[in-house]
C-alpha positions as CSV (number, residue, x, y, z in Angstrom):
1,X,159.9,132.2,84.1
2,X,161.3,129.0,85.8
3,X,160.9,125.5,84.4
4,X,158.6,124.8,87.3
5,X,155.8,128.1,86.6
6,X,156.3,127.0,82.5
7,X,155.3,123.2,84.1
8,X,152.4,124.5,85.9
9,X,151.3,126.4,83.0
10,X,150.8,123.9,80.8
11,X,149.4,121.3,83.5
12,X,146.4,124.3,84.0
13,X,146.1,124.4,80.5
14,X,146.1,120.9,79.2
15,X,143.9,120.5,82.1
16,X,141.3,123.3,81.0
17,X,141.5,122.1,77.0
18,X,140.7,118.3,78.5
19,X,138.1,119.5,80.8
20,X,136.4,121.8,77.8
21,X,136.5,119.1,75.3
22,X,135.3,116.3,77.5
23,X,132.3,118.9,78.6
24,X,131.7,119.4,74.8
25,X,131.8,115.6,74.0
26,X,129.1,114.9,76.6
27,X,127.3,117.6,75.6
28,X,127.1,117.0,72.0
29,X,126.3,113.3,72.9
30,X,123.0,114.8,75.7
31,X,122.1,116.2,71.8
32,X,122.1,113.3,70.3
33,X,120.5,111.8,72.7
34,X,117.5,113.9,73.4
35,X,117.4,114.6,69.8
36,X,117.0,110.4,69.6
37,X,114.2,110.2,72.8
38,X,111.7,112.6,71.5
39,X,111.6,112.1,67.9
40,X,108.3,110.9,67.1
41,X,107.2,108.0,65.1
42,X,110.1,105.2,65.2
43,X,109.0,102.0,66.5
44,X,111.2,100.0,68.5
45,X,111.6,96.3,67.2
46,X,110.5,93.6,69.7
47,X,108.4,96.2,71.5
48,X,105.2,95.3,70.2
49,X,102.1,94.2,72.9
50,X,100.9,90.5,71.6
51,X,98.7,88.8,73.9
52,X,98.1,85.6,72.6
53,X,94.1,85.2,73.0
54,X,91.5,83.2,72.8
55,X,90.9,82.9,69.2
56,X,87.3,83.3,69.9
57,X,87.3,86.5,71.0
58,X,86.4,89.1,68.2
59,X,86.4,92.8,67.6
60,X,83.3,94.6,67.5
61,X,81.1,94.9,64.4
62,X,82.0,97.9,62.4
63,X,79.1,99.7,62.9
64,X,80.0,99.3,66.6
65,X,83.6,100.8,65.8
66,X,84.5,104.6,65.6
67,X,87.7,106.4,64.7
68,X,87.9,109.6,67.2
69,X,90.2,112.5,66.3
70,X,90.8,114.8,68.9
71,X,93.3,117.5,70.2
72,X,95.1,118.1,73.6
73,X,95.3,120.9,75.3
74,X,98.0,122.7,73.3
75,X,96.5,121.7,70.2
76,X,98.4,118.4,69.5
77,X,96.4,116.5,67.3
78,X,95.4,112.9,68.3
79,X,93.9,109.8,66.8
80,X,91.8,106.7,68.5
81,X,89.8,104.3,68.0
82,X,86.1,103.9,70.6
83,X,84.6,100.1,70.6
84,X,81.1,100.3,71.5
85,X,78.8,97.8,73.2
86,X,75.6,98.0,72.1
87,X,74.2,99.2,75.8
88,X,76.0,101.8,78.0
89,X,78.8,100.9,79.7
90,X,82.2,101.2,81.5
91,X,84.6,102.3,79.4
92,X,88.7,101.1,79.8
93,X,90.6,103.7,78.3
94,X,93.9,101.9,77.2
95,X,97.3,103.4,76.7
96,X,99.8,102.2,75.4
97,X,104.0,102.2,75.4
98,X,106.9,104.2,74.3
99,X,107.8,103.6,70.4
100,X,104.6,101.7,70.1
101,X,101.3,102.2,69.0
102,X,97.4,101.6,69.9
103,X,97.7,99.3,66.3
104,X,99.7,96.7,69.1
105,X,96.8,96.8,71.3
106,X,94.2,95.5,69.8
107,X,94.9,91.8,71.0
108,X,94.3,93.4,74.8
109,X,91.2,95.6,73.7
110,X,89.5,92.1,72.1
111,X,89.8,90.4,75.5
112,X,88.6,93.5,77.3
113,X,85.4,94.2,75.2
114,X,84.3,90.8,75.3
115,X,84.4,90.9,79.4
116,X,81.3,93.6,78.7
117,X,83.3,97.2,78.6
118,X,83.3,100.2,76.0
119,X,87.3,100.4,74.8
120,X,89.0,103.5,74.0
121,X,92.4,102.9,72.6
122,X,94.4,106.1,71.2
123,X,97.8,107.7,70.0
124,X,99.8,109.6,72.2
125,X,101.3,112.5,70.4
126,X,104.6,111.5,68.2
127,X,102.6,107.7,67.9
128,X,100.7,106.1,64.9
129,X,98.3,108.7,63.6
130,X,98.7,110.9,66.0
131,X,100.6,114.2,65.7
132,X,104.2,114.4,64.3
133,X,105.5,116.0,67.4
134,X,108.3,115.3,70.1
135,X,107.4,113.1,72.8
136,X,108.8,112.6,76.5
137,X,108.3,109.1,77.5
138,X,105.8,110.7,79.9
139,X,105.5,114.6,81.6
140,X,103.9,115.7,78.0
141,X,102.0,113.0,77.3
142,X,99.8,113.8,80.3
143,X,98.0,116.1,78.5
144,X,97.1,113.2,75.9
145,X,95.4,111.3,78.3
146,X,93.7,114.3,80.3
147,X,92.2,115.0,76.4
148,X,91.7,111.0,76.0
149,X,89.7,111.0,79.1
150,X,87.0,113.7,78.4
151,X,86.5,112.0,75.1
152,X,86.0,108.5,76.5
153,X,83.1,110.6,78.6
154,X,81.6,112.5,75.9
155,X,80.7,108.7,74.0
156,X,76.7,108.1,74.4
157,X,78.0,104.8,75.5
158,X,79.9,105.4,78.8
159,X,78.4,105.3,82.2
160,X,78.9,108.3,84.0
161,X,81.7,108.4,86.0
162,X,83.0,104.6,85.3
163,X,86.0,104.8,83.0
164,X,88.8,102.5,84.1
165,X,93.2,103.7,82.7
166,X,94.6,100.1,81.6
167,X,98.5,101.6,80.7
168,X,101.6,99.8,79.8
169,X,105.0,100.8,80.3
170,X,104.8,104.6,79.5
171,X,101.2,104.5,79.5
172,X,100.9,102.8,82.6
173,X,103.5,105.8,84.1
174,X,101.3,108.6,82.6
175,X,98.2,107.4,83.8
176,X,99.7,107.3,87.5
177,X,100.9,111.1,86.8
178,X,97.4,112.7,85.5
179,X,95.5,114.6,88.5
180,X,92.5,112.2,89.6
181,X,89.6,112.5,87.4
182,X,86.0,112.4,88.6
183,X,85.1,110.2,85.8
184,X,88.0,107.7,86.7
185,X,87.2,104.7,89.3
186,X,90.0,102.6,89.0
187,X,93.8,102.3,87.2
188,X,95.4,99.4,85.6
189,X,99.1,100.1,85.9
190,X,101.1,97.4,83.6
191,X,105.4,97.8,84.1
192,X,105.5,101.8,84.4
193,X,108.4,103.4,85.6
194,X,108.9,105.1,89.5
195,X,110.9,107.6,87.8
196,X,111.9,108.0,84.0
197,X,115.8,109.5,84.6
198,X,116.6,106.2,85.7
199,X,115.5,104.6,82.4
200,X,117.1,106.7,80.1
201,X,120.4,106.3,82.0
202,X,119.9,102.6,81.1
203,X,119.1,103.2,78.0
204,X,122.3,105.8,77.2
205,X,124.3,102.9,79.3
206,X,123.0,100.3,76.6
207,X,123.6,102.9,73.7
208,X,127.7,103.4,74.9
209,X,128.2,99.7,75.7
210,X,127.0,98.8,71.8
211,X,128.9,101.9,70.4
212,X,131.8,101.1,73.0
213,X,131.8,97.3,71.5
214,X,131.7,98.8,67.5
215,X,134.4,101.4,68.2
216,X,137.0,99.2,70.2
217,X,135.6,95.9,70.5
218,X,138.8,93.9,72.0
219,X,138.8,96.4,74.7
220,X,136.9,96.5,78.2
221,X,134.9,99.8,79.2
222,X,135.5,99.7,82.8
223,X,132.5,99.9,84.7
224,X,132.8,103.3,87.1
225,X,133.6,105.4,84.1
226,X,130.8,104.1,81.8
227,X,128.4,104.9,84.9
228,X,129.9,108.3,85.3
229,X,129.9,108.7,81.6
230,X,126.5,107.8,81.6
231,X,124.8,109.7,85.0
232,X,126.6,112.9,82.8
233,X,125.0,112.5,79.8
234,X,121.6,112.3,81.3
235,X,121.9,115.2,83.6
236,X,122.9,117.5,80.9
237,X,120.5,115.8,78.6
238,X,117.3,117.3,80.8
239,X,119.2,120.4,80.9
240,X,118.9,120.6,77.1
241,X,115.7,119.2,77.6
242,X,113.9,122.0,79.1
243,X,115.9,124.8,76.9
244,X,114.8,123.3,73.5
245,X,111.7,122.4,74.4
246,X,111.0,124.4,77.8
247,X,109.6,122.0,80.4
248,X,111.1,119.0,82.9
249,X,111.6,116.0,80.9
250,X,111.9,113.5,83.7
251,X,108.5,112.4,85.2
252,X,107.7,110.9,88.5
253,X,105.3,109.1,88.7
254,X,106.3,107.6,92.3
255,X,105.5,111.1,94.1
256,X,101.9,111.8,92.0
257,X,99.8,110.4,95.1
258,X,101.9,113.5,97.5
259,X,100.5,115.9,94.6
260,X,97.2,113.9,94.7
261,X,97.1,114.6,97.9
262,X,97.7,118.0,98.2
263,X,96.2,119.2,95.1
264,X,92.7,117.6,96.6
265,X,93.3,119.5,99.5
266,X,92.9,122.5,98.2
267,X,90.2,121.7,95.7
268,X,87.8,119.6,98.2
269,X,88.2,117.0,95.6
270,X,88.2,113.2,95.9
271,X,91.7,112.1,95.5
272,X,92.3,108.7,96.0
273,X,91.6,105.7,93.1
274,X,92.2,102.0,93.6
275,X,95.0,100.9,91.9
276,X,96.3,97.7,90.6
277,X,100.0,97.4,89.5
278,X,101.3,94.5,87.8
279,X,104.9,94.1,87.2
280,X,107.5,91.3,86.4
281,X,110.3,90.4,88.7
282,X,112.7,89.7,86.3
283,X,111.7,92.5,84.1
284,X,115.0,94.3,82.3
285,X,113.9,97.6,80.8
286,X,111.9,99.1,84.1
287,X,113.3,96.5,86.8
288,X,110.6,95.4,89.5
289,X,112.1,97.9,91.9
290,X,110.2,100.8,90.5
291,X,107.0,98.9,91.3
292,X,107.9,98.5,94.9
293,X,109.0,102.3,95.1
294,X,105.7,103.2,93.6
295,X,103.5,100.8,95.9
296,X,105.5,101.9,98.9
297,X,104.6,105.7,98.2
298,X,101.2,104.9,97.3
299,X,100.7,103.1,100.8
300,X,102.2,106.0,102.7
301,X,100.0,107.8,101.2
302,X,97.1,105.9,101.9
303,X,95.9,105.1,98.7
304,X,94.4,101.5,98.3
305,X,96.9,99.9,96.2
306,X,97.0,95.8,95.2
307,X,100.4,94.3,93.7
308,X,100.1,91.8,90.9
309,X,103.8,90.6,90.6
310,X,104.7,87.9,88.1
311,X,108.2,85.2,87.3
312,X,109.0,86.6,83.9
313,X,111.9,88.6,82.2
314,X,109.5,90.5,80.0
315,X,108.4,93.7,79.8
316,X,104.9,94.0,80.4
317,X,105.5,89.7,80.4
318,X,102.8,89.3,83.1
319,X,100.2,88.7,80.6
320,X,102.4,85.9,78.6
321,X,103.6,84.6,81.5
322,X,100.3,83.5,83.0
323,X,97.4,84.8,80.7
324,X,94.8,82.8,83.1
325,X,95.7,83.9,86.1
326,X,96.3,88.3,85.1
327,X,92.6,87.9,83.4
328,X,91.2,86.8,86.9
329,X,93.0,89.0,89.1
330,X,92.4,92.2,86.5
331,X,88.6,91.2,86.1
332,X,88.7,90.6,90.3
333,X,89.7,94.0,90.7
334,X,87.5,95.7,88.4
335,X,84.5,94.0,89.7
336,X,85.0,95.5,93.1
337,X,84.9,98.3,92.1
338,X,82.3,98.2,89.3
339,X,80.2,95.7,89.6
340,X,76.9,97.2,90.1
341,X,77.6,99.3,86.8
342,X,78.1,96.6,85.0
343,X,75.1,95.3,82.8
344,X,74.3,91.6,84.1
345,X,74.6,89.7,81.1
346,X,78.1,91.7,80.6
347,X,79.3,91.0,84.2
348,X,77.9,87.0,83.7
349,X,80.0,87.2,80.5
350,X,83.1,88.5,82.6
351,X,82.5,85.5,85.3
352,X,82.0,82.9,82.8
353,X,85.1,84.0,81.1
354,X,86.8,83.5,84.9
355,X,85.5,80.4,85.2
356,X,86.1,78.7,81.9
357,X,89.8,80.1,82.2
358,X,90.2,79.1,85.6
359,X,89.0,75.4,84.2
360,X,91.8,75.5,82.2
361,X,94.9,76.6,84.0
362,X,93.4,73.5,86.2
């Protein structure tokens, strides 16, 4: 054997050792990452919803106030909470983020009751008191909300067929992926993502940079390789995905309104709900492109879609950034669309409560 075959031996075979343990590196690292993004219950600090409201506004009476538990289709159990007003009314079935829980929503459910509407607020599975299962920022929780939904329609004090999806991050996403419901006239989409792959590659991105930084902190990850590094991880994370826990974990909520479409088709169905999606511009987490990608699909689509876009570097900052101005343009939209089913001193309560905060952003 010349020098030159021995040479080219050993190039092939370093070469195959290197390529098998980087493959088993990134592998082992999709584990730990999937292993991290569905384990249930951990709440992520600084994630927490906190409207700061009027201090006036109340909760409900407890008689008025009713824990709700319930199971989804595969027999997940669930936990929520239904506020009642004391005559029937639409309900707004609110959903709330990944790592957080409907205890963070409560600030958002006071305002909303006291504009005249029944509030369901619930757990998605791995969440609060809800289930100790995996979650998947989305595709799974569907069947949450599809379960949340006939619930909200079963209370005494729902109209028929008004129930209005206020989401929030994750929530806002799954409520865009669920199938039209009969019983839904309007959605409330709050920050959700266009597609979830691309924020797990940001979050695996933020996870290398800090471990990168611990590790070897006087030197510089260059750029290209942390992206490749990164696009890897998460393409072999849904591939470990759907063998341990056998479905798609990436969702997309950005092509529901082609499946609206077509599923309608077939079923004679209506298939189209209003929409209003609120996002922030300087947003971080789930950056304002995702909004445009889902408003430009939604148009194409012809489904009547209105943009409420905000100068904040918050997630879900719309609120914070301009509390006056997101409860006009939310309660504007609703009333279009339910303003006869509203009771009148509910929907006078709703106006004044325009008007006085309109008085004082003036």
């Amino acid at each position: 054997m010349t020098v030159q075959n021995r040479w080219a031996i050993g190039l092939a075979t370093g070469t195959g050792l290197f390529s098998l343990t980087l493959a088993s590196g990134l592998t082992f690292l999709a584990h730990l990452f999937v292993q991290e993004f569905s384990r249930p219950h951990i709440i992520v600090p600084g994630m927490e919803l906190s409207w700061n409201v009027e201090s006036t506004l109340e909760e409900p009476a407890v008689a008025q106030q009713r824990t709700i538990l319930f199971k989804a289709s595969d027999g997940t159990l669930l936990c929520g909470d239904f506020w009642a007003q004391p005559q029937p009314a639409p309900t707004i079935v609110l959903c709330h983020g990944y790592r957080i829980t409907r205890a963070h929503m409560r600030s958002a459910a006071a305002l909303e009751y006291a504009c005249g509407y029944n509030i369901f607020c619930f757990d998605f599975r791995g969440h609060g008191d809800s289930e100790s299962v995996m979650t998947s920022a989305g595709n799974a929780e569907v069947r949450d909300l599809e379960a949340a939904l006939f619930v909200a329609s079963q209370q005494p004090e729902t109209l028929a067929g008004k129930i209005i999806l206020h989401g929030f991050s994750m929530g806002a996403a799954v409520s865009l992926l669920i199938p039209p419901h009969p019983s839904v006239v309007a959605i409330v989409a709050d920050s959700p993502y266009a597609r979830s792959d691309d924020v797990m590659r940001r979050l695996v991105r933020y996870r290398l940079v800090e471990e990168w930084g611990r590790l070897v902190p006087h030197l510089v990850c260059p750029p290209s390789f942390l992206t490749l590094v990164t696009w890897w991880i998460v393409a072999l994370s849904t591939v470990v995905f759907r063998l341990r826990f056998g479905f798609d974990v990436v969702a997309r909520p950005d092509t529901s309104f082609r499946r609206w479409k077509m599923r309608a088709k077939h079923a004679m169905q209506r298939w189209s709900i209003p929409i209003l999606l609120i996002h922030s511009d300087g947003d971080t987490l789930i950056p304002i492109h995702h909004a445009r990608q889902i408003a430009a699909e939604a148009r194409a689509q012809g489904v009547a879609l209105e943009t409420y876009f905000v100068e904040s570097s918050t997630h879900c900052g719309a609120y914070d950034a301009d509390p006056y101005t997101y409860q006009r343009v939310l309660q504007g939209f609703l009333a279009r669309h339910l303003r006869e089913a509203l009771p009148d001193q509910h929907r006078l309560a709703g106006e004044q409560y325009s008007q006085n905060t309109s008085e004082k952003q003036q």
